[in-house]
C-alpha positions in Angstrom: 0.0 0.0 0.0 2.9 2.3 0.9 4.4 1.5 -2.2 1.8 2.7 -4.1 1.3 6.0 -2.3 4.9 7.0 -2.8 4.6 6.0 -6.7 1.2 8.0 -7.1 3.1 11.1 -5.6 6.2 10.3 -7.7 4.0 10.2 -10.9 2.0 13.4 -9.4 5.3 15.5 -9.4 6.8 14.2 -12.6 3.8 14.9 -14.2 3.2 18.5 -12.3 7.4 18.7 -13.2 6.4 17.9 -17.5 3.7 20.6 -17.3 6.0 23.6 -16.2 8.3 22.9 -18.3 6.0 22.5 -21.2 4.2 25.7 -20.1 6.9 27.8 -20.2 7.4 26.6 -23.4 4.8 26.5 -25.8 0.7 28.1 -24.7 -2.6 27.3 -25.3 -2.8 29.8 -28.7 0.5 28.2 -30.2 2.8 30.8 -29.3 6.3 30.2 -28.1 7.3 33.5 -27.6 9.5 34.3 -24.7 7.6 36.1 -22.1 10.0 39.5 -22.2 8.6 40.4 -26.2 5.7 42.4 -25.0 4.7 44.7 -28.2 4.3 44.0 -31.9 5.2 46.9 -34.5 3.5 45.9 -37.6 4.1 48.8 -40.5 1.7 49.2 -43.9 2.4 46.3 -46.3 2.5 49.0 -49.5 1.1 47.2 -52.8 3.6 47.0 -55.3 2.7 44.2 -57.6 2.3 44.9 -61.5 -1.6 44.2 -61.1 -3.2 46.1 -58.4 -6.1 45.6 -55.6 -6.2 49.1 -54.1 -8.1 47.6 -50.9 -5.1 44.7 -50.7 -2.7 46.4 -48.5 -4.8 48.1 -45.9 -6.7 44.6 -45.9 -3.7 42.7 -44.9 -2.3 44.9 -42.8 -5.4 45.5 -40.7 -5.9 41.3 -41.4 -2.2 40.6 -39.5 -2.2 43.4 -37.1 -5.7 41.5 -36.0 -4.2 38.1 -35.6 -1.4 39.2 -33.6 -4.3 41.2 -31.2 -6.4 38.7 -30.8 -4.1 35.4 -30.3 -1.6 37.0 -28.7 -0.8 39.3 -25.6 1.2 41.5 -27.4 0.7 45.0 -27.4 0.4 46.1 -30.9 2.5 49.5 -31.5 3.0 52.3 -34.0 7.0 51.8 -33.2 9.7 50.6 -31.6 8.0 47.3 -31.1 9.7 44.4 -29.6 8.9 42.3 -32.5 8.4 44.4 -35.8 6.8 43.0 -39.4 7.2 45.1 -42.1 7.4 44.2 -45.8 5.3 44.4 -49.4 2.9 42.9 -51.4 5.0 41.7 -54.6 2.8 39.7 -56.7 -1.4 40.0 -57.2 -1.5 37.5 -60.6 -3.8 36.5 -62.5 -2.8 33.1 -64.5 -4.0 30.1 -66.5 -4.4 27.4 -63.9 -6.4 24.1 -66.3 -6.6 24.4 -69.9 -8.7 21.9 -72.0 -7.6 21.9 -76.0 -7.3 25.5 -76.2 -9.4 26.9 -73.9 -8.9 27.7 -70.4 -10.8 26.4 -67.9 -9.8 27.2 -64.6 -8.1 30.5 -63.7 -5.7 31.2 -60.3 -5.1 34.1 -58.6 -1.5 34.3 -56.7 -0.6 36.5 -54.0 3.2 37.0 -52.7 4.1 38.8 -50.1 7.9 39.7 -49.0 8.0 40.0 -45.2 10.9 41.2 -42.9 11.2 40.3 -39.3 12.9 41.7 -36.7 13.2 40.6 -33.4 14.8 43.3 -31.6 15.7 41.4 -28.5 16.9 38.0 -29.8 18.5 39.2 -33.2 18.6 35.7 -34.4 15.6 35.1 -34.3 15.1 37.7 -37.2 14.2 36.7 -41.2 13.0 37.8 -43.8 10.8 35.6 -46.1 8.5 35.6 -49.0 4.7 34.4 -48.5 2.6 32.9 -51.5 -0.7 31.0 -51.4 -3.5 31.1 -54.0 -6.9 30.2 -55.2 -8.7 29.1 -58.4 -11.4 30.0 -60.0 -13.8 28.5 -63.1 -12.4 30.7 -66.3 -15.8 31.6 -66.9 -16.0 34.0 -64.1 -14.0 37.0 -64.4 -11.0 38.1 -61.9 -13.2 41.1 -60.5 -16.3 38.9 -59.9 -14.4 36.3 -57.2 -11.8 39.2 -56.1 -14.3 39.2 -53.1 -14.1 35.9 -51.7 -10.9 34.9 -52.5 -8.5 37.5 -51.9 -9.5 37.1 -48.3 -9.3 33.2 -48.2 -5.4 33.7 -49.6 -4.6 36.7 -47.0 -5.8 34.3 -44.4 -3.9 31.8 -45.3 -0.6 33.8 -46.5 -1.2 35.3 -42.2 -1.4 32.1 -41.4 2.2 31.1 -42.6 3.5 34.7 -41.1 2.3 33.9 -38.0 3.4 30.2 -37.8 6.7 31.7 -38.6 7.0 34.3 -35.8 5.0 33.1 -32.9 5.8 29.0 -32.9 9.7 30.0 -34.1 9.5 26.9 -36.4 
């Protein structure tokens, strides 16, 4: 019986031992950011692509500045962040994407984004990094009829990747 005991409390501590560890390491909304980054700096993403979306960079940078706010408790700041993101949108393409004989039949829109991150107290931790995700589209719909829906399915997915990259340093 007193066997028992002492290896219930032996589990009990290795266990509570595993889970401060852990904690300390990795939260509940994925981020592995060391507790002394308090503040985010995220600058405008200007639009610089050949084809333009004059909505796109306010989107996005409003999009990311809200994902940082809302699963993280950073501070988001106008400057001298901890962490800063800055960068511009490169690419907004139209292309082919599925042609049959000589007519296309599905269309894709691609987004690329070029992002710079600094990490002003672990410098090391800094990168910068190009983004790309897109959609497609039935070729009988035109680019500005779908523009709607997925330009913010690829920005979601394009934050996606930039937060992965800063918050889980993977």
């Amino acid at each position: 019986m007193r066997n028992i005991k002492i290896k219930n409390i032996g589990f009990a501590l290795l266990l509570l031992f595993v889970t401060n560890l852990l904690t300390g390491c990795y939260s509940l909304n994925g981020s592995s950011l060391p507790p002394e980054i308090k503040s985010v700096q995220i600058d405008v993403f200007p639009n610089y692509a050949p084809l333009q979306n004059i909505t796109l960079s306010q989107r996005f940078t409003n999009d990311l500045r809200d994902r940082f706010q809302k699963r993280t408790p950073l501070s988001v700041v106008k400057e001298k962040g901890d962490i800063v993101l800055s960068g511009e949108i490169t690419d907004y393409r139209e292309s082919y994407s599925a042609v049959t004989g000589d007519q296309a039949t599905k269309n894709r829109l691609t987004i690329r984004i070029k992002v710079n991150y600094v990490n002003n107290l672990d410098d090391k931790k800094s990168f910068e990094k190009t983004f790309e995700d897109y959609a497609e589209y039935d070729a009988n719909r035109t680019l500005t009829q779908v523009e709607g829906t997925l330009v913010p399915e690829i920005t979601e997915r394009i934050i996606d990747q930039i937060y992965s990259a800063v918050v889980t340093d993977w």
